[in-house]
Backbone as a printed PyTorch tensor [residue, N CA C, xyz], in Angstrom:
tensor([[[-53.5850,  56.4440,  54.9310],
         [-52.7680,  57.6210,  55.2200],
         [-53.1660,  58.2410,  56.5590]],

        [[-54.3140,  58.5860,  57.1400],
         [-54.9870,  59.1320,  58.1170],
         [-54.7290,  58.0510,  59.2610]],

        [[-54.3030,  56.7530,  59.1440],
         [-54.0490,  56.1100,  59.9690],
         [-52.7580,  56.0030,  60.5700]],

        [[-52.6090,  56.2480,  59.2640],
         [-50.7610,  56.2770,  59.6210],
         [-50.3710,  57.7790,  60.5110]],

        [[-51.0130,  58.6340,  59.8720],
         [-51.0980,  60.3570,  60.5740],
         [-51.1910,  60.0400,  61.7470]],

        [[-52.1730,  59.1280,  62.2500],
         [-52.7850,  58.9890,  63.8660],
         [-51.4420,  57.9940,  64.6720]],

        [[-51.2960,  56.9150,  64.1260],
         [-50.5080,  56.2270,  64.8240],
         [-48.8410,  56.8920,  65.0130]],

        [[-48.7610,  57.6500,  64.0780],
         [-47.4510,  58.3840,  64.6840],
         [-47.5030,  59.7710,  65.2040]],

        [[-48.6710,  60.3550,  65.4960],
         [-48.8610,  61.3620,  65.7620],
         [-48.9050,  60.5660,  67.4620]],

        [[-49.7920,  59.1400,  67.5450],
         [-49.8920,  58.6690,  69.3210],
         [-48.2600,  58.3000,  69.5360]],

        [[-47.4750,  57.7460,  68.5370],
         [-46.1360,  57.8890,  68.8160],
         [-45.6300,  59.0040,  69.2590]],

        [[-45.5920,  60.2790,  68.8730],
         [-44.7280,  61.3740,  68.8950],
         [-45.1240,  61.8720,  70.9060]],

        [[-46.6880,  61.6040,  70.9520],
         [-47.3090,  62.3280,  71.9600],
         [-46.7470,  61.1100,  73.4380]],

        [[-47.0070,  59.9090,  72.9020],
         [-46.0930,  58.8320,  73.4490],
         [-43.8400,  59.2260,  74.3240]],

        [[-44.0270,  59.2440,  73.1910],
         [-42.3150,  59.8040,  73.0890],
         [-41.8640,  61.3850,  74.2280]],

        [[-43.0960,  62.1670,  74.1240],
         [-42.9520,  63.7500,  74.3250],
         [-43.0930,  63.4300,  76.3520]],

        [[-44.5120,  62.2920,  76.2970],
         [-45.0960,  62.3970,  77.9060],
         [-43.5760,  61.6280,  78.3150]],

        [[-42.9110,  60.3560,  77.3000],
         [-42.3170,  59.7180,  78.2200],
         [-40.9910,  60.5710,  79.1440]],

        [[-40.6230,  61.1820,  77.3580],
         [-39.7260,  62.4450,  78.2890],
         [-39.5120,  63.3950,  79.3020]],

        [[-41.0350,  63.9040,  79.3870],
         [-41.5100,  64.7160,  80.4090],
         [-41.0130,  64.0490,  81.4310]],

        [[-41.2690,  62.6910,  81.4720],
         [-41.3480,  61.8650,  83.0550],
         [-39.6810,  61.6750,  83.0520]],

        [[-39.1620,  60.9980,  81.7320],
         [-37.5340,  60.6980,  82.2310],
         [-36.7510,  61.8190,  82.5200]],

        [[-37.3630,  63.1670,  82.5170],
         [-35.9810,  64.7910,  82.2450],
         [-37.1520,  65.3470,  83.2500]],

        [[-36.5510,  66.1660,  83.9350],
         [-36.8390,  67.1950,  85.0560],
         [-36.0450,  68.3300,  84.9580]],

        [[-36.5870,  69.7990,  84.3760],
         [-35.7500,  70.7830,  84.5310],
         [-35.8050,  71.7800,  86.2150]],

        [[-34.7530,  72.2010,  86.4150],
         [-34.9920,  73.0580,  87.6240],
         [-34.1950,  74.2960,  87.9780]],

        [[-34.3140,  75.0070,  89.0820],
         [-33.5520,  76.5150,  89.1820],
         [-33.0100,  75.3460,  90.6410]],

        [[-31.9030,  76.8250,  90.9650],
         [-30.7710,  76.1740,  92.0490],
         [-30.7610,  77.7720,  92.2230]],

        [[-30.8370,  78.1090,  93.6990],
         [-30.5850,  79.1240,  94.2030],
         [-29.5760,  78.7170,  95.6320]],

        [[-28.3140,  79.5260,  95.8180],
         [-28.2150,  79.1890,  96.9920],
         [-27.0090,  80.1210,  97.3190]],

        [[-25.7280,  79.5940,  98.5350],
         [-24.7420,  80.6370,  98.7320],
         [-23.7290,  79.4430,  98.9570]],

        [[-22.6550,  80.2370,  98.8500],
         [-21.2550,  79.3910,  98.6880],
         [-20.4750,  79.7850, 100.2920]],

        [[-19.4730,  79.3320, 100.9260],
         [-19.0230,  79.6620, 102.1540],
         [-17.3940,  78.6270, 101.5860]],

        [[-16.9180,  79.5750, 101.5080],
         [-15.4550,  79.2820, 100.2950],
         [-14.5090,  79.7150, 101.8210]],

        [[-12.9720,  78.7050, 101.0850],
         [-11.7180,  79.1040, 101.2170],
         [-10.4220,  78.7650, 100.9260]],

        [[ -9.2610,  78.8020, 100.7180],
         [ -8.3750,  78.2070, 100.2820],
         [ -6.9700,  77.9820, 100.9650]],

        [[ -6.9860,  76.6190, 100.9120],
         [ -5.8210,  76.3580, 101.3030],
         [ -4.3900,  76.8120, 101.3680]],

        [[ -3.4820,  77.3650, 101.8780],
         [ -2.3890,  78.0910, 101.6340],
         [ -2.6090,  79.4260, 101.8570]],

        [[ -3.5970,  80.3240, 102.0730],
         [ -3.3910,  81.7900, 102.0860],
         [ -3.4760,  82.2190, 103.1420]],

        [[ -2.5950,  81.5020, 104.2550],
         [ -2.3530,  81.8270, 105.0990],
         [ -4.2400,  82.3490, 106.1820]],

        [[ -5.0950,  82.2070, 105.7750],
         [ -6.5940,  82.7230, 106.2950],
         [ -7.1250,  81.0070, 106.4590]],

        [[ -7.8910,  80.9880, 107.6790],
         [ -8.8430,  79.9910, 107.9910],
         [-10.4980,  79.8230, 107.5970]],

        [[-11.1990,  78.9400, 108.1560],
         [-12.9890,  79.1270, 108.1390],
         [-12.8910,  79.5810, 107.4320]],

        [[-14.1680,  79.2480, 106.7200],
         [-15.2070,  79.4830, 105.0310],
         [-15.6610,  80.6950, 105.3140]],

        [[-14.7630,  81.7480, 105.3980],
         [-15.5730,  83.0080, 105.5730],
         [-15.9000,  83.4040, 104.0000]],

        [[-15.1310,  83.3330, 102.9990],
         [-15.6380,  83.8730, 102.4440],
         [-17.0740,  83.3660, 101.7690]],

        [[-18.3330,  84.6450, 101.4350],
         [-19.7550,  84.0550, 100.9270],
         [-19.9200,  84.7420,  99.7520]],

        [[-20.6270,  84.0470,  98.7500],
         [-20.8780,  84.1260,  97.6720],
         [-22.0040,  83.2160,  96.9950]],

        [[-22.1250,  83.9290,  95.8890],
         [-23.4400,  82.9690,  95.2110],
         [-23.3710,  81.5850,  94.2790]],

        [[-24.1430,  81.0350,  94.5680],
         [-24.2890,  79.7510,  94.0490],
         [-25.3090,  79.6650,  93.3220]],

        [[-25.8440,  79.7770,  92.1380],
         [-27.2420,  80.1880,  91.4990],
         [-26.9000,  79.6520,  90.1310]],

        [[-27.9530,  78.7020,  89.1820],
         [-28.0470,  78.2770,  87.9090],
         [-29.3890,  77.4960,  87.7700]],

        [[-28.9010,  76.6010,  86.7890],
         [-30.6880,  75.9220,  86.3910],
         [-30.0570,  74.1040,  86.5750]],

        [[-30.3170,  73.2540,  86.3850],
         [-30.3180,  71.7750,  86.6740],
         [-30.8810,  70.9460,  85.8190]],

        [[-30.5470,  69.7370,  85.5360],
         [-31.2010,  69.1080,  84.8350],
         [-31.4620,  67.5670,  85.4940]],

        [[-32.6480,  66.8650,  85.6660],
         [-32.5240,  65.5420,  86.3810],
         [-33.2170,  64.4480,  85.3970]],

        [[-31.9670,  63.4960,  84.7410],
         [-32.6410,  62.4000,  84.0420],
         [-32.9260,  61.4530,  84.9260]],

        [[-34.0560,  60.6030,  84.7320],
         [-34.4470,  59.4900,  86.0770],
         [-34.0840,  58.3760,  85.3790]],

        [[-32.3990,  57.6910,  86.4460],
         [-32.3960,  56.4700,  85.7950],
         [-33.1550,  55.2380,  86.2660]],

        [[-33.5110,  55.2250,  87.7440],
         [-34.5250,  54.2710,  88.2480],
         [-35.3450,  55.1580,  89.3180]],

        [[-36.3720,  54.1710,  89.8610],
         [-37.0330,  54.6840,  90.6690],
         [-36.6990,  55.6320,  92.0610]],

        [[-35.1940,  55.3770,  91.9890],
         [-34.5290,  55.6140,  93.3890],
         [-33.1000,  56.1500,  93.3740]],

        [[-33.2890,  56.2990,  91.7850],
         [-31.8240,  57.3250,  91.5200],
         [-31.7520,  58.2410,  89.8210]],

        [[-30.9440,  58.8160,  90.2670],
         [-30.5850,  60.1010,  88.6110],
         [-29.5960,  60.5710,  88.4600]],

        [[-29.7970,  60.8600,  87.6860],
         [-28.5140,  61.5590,  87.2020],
         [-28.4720,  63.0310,  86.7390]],

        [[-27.4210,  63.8740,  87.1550],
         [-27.7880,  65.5830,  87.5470],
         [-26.8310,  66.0980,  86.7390]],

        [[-27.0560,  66.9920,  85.9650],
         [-26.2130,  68.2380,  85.1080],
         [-26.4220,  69.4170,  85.5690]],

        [[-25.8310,  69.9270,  86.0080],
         [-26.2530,  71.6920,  86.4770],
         [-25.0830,  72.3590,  86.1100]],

        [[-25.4930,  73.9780,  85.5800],
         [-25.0000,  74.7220,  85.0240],
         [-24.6540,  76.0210,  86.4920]],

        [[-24.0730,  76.5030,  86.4940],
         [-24.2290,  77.1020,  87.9150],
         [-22.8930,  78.7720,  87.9960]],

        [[-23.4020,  79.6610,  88.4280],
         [-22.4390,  80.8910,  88.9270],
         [-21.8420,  80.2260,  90.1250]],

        [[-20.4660,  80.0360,  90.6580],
         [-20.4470,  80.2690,  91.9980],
         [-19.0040,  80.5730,  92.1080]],

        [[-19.2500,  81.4360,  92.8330],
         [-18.4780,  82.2240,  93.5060],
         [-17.4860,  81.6300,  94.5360]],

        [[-16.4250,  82.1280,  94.8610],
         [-15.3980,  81.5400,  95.7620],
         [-14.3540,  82.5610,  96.2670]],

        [[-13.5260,  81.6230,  96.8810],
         [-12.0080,  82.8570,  96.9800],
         [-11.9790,  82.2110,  98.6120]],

        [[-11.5730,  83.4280,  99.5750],
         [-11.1570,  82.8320, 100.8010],
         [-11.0570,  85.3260, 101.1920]],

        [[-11.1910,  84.5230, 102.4560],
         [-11.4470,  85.8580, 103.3330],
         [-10.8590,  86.1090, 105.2270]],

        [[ -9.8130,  86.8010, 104.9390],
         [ -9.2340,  86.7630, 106.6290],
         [-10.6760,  87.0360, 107.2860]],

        [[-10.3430,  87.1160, 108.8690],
         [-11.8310,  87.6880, 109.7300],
         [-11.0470,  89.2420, 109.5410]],

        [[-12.6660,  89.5360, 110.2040],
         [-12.7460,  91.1790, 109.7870],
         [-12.3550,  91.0250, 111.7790]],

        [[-11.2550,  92.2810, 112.1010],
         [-11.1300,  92.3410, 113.4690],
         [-10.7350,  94.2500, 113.5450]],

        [[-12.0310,  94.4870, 114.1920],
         [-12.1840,  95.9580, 114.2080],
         [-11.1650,  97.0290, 115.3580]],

        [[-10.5960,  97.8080, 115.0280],
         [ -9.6850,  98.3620, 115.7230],
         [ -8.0940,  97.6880, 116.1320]],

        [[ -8.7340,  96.7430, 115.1470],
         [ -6.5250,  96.2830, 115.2050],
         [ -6.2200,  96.8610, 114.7900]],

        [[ -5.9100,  97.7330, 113.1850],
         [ -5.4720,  98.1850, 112.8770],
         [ -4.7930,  97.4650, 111.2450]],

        [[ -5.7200,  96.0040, 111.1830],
         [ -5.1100,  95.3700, 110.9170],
         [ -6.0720,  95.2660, 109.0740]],

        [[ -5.9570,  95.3240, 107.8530],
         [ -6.6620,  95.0740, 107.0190],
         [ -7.2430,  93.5460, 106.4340]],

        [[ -8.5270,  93.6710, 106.4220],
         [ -8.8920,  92.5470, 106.0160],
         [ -8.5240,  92.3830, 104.4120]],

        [[ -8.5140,  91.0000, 104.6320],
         [ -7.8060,  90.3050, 102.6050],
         [ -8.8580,  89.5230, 102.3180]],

        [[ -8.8870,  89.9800, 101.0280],
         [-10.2770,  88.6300, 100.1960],
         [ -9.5950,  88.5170,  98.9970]],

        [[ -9.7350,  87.1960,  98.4590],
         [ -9.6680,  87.1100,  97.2700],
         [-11.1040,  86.2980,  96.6350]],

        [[-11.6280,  87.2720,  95.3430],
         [-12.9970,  86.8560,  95.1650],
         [-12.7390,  86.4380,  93.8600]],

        [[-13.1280,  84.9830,  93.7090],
         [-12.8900,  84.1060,  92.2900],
         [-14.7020,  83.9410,  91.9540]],

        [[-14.9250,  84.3700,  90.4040],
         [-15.9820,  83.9890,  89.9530],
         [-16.2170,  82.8530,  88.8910]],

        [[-16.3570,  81.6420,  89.2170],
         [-16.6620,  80.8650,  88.1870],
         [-17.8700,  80.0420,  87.3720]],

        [[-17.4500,  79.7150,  86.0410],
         [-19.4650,  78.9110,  85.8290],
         [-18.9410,  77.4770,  85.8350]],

        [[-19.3220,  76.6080,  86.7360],
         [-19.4200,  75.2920,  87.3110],
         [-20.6240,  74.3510,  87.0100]],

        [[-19.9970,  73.5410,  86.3060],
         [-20.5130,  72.5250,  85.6410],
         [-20.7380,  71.0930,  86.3860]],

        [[-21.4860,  71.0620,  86.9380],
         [-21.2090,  69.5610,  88.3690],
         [-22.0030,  68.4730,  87.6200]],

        [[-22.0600,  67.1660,  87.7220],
         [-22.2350,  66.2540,  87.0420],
         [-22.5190,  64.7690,  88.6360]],

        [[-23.4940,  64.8220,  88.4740],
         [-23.5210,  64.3680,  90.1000],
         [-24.6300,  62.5100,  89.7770]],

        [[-24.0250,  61.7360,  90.7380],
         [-25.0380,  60.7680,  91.0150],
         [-26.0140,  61.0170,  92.1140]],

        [[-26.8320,  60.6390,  91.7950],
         [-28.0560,  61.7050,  93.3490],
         [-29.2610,  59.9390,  93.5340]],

        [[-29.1950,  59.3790,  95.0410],
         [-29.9310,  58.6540,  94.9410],
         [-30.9710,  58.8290,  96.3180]],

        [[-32.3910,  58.6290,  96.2850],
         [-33.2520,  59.2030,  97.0990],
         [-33.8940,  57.5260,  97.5390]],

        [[-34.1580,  58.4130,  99.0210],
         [-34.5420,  57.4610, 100.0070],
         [-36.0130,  58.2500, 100.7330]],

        [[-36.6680,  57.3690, 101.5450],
         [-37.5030,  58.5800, 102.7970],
         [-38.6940,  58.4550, 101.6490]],

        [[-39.6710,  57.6040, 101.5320],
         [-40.9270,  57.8630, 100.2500],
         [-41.5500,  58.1810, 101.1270]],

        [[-42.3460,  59.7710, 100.8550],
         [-43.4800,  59.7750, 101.6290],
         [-44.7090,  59.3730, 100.2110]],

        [[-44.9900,  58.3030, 100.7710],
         [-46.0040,  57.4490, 100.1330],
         [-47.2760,  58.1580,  99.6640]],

        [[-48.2700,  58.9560, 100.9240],
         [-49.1460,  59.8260, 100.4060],
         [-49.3100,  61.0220,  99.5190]],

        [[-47.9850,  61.4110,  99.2760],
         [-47.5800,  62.4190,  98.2080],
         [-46.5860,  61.6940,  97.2180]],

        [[-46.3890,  60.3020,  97.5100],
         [-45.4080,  59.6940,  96.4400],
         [-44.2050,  60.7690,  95.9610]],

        [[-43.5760,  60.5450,  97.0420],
         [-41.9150,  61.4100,  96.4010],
         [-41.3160,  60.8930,  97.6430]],

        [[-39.9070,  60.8410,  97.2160],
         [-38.6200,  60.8560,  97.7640],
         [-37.7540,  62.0560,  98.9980]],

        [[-38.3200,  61.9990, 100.2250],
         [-38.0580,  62.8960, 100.8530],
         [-36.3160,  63.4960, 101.2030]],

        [[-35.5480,  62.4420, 100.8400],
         [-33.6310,  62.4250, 101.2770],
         [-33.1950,  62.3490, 100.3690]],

        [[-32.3830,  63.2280,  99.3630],
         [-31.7170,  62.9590,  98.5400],
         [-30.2480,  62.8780,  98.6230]],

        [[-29.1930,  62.0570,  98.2220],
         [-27.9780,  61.9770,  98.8320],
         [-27.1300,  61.8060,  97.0430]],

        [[-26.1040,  62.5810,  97.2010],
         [-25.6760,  62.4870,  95.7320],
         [-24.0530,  63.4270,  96.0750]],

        [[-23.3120,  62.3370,  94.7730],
         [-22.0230,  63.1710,  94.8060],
         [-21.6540,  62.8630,  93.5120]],

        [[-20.0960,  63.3600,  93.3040],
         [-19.6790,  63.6370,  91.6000],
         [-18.9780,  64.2960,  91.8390]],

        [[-18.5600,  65.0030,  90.4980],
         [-17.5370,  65.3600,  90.0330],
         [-17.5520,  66.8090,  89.3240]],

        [[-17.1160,  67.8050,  89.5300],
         [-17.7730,  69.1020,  88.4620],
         [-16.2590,  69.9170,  88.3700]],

        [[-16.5440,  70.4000,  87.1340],
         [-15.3980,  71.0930,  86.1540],
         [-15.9240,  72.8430,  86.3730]],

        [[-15.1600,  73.2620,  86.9770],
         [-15.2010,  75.0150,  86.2830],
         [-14.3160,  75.9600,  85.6940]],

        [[-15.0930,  76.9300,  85.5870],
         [-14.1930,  77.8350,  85.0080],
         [-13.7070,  79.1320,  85.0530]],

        [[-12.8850,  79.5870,  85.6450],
         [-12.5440,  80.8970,  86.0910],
         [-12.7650,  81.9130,  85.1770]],

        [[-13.6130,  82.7680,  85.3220],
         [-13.5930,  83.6260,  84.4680],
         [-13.6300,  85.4360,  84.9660]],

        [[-12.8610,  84.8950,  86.5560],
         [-12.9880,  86.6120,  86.8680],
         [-12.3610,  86.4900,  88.4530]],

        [[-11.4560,  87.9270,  88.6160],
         [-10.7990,  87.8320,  90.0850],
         [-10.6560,  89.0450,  90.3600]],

        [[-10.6490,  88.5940,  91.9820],
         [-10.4790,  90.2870,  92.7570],
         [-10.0670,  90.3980,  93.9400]],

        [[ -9.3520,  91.0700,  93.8560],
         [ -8.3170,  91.1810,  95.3800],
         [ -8.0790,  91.8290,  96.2180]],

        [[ -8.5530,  91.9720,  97.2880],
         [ -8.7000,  93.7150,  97.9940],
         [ -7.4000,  92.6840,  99.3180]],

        [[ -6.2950,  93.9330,  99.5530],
         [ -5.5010,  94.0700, 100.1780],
         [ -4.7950,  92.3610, 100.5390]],

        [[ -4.8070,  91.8390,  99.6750],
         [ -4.0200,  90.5140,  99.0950],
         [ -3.0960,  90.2930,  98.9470]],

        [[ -2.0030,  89.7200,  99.4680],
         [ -0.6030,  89.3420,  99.7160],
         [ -0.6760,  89.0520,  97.8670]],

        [[ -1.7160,  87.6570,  97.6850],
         [ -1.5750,  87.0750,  96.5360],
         [ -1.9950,  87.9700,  95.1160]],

        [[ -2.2910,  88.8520,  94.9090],
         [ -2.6790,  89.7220,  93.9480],
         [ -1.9550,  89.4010,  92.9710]],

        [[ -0.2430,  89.4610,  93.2250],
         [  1.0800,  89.8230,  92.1710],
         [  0.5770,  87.7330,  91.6590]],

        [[  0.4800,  86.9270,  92.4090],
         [  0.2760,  85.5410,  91.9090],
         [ -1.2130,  85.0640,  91.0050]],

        [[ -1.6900,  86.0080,  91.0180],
         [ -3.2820,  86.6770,  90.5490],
         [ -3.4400,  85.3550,  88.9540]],

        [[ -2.4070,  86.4050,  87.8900],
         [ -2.2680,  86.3410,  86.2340],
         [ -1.5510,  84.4170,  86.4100]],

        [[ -1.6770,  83.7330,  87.3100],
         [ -1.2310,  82.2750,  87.2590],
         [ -2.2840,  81.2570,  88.0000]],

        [[ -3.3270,  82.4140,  88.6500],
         [ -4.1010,  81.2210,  89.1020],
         [ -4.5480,  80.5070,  88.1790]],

        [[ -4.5840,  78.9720,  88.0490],
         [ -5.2580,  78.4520,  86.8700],
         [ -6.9880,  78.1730,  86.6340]],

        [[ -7.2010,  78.4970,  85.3640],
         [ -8.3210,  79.0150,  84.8640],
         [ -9.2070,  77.3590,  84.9010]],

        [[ -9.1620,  76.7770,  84.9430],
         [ -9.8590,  75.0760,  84.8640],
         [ -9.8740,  74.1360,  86.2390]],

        [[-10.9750,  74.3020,  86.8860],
         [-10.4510,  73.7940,  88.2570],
         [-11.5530,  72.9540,  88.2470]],

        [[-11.1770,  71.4220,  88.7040],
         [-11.7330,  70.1130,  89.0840],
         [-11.7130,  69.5390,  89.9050]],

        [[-12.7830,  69.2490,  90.5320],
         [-13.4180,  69.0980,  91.9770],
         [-14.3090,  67.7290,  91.9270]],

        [[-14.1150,  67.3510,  93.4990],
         [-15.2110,  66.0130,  94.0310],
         [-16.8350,  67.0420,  94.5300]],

        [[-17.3780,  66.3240,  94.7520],
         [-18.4790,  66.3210,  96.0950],
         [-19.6260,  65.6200,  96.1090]],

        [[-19.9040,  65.9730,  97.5220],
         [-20.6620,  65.0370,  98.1970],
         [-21.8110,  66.0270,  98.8320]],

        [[-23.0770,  65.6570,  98.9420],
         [-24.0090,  66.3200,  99.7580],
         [-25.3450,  65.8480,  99.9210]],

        [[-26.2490,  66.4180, 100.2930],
         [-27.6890,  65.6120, 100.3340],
         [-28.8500,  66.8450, 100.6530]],

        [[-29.9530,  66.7020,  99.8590],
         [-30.6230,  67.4810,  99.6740],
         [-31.9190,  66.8410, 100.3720]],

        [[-33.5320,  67.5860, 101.4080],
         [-34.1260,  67.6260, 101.9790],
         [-35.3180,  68.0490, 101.2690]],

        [[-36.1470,  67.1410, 100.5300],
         [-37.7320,  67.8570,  99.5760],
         [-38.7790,  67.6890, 100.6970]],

        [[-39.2080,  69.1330, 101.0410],
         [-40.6390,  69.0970, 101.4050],
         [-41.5410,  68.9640, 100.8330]],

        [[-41.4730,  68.7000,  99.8400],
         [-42.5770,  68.4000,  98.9240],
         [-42.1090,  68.1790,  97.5580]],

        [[-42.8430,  67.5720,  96.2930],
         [-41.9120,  67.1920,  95.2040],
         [-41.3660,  68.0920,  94.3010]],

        [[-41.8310,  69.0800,  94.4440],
         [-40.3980,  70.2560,  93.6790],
         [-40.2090,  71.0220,  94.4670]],

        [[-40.0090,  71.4640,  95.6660],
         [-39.1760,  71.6590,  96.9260],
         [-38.1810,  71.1540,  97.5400]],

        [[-36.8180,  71.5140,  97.2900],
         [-35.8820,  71.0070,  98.1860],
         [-34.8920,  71.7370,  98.8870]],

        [[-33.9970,  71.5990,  99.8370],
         [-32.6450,  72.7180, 100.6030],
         [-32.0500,  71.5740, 100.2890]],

        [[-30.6880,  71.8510, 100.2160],
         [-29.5010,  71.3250,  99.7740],
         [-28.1660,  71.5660, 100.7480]],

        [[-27.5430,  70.9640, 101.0100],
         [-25.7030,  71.0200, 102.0800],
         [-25.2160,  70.1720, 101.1060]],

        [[-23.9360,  70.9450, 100.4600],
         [-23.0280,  70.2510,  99.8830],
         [-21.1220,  71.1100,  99.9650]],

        [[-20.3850,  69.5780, 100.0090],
         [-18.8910,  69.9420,  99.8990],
         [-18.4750,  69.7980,  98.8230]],

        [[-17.5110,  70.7890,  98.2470],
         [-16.7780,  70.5950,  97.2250],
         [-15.5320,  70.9220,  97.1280]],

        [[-14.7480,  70.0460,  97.1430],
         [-12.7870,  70.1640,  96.7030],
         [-12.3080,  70.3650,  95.7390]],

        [[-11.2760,  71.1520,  95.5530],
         [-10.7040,  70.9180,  94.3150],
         [ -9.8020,  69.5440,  94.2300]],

        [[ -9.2760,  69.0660,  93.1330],
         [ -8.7250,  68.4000,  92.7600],
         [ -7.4180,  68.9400,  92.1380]],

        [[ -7.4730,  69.6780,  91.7760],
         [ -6.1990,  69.8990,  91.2020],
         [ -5.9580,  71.7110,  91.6900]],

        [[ -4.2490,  71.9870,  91.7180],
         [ -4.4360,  73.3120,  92.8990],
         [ -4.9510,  74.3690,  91.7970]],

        [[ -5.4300,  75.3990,  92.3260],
         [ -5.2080,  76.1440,  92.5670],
         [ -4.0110,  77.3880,  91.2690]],

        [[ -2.8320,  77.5800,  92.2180],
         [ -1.7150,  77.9850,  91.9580],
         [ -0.9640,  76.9830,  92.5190]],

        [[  0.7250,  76.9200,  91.9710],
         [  1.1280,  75.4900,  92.6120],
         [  2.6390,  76.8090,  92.7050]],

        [[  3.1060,  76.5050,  93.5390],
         [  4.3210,  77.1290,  94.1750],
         [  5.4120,  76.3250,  92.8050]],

        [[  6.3980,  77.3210,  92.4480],
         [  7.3740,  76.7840,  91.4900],
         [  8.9710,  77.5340,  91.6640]],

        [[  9.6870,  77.0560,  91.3440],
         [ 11.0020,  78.2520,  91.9940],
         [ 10.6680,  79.2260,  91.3870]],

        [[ 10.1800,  79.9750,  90.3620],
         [  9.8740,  81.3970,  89.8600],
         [  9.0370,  81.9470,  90.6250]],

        [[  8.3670,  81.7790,  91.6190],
         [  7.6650,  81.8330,  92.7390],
         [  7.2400,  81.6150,  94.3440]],

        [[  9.2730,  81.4980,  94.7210],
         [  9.4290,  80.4740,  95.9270],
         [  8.6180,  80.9720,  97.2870]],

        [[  7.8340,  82.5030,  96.8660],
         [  7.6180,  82.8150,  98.1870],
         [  6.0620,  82.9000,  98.9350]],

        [[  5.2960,  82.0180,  98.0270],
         [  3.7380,  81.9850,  97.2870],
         [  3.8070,  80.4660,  97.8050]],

        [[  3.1550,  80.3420,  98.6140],
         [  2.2760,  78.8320,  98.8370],
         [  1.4360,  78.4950,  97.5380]],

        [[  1.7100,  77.0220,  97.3600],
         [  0.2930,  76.4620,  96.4400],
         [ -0.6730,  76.7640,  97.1310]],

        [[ -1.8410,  76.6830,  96.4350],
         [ -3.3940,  77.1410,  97.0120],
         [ -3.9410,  76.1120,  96.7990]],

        [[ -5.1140,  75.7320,  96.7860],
         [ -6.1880,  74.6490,  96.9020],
         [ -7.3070,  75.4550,  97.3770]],

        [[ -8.4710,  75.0260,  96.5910],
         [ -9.9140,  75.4500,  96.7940],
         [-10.5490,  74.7710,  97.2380]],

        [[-11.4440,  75.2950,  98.3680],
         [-12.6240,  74.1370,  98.2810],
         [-13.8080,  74.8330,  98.9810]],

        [[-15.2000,  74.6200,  99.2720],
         [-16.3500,  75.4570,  99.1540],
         [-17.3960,  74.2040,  99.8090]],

        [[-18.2130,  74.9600, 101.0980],
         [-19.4490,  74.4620, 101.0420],
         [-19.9710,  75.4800, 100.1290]],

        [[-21.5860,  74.7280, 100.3250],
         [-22.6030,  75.2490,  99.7160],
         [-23.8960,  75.2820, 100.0550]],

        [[-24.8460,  75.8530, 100.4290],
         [-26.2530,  75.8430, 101.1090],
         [-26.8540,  76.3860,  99.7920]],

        [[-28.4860,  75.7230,  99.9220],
         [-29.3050,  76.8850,  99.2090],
         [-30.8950,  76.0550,  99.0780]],

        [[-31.2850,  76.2760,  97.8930],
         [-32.2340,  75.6310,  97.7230],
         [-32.8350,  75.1550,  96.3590]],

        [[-33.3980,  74.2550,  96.1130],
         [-33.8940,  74.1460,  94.2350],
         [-35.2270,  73.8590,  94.5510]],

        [[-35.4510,  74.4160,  93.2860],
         [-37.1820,  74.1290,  92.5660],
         [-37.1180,  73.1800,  91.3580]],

        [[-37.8220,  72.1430,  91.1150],
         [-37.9860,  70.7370,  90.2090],
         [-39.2100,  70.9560,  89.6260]],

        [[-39.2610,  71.4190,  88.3840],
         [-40.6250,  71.4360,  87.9980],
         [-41.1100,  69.8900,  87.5750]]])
């Protein structure tokens, strides 16, 4: 009996380290530089936050696979131009974004054994769950933006060390936005899409 206690107790402790090594949890801090297609406004002015936690399963030595849970923020923002006379428009979309990414690392610095270049893209689902419109043509098109928006991207992340990294990434939508319909002939479709800067910690 005491043997058996031991040999699955070195199983369980077996099982617990291997996990440790295959799952990596982490924080994601960073900022969003958003805008959208159709609203008549250019450049990613609008900024916002990009902030959640991450998850990294290791499928080989030189690649993983990424789940992150994430706030980020979006919308699109005219320039601010002082003494025109003229009002600036934002529209500020808050969503929780679910990205689902292939991430494969290059650059070993050998004496610290880690992966200095990380390069990874995918696919991520969000979800609108909040809007705001200061002096917005689109306000009245507001109650139709659609609530489920699906996106590509691509980006590559920079570790100074092995749970240190900065991150540049693009992300598109895939599907619009608002889509112009004759009950609405005077409303451009929209389209989203968002860099992203910031930084993560990998414990």
């Amino acid at each position: 009996m005491k043997r058996f206690l031991l040999i699955h107790l070195c199983c369980a402790l077996f099982l617990t380290l291997h996990a440790q090594q295959r799952f990596k949890a982490g924080l994601v801090l960073g900022a969003t530089a958003a805008q959208i297609n159709g609203d008549n406004s250019a450049k990613f002015n609008k900024l916002g936050l990009n902030i959640g936690l991450k998850v990294n399963t290791t499928l080989t030595d030189k690649s993983d696979f990424i789940i992150e849970i994430l706030l980020s923020q979006r919308g699109s923002q005219t320039e601010l131009r002082p003494n025109s006379g003229i009002q600036q428009q934002k529209i500020h979309l808050d969503y929780i974004e679910v990205p689902i990414i292939f991430n494969y690392k290059d650059w070993l610095d050998k004496k610290e054994d880690y992966y200095k270049m990380h390069f990874h893209g995918g696919f991520s689902y969000g979800r609108l769950f909040n809007t705001r419109f200061d002096n917005s043509p689109l306000e009245e098109a507001g109650p139709f933006f659609r609530e489920n928006d699906f996106s590509w991207l691509v980006g590559v992340t920079f570790f100074t060390n092995e749970h240190v990294g900065f991150f540049a990434r693009y992300n598109r939508s895939i599907n619009l936005l608002f889509k112009n319909t004759p009950a609405n002939p005077n409303t451009n479709s929209l389209l989203s899409y968002f860099l992203s800067f910031g930084g993560n910690y990998v414990f």
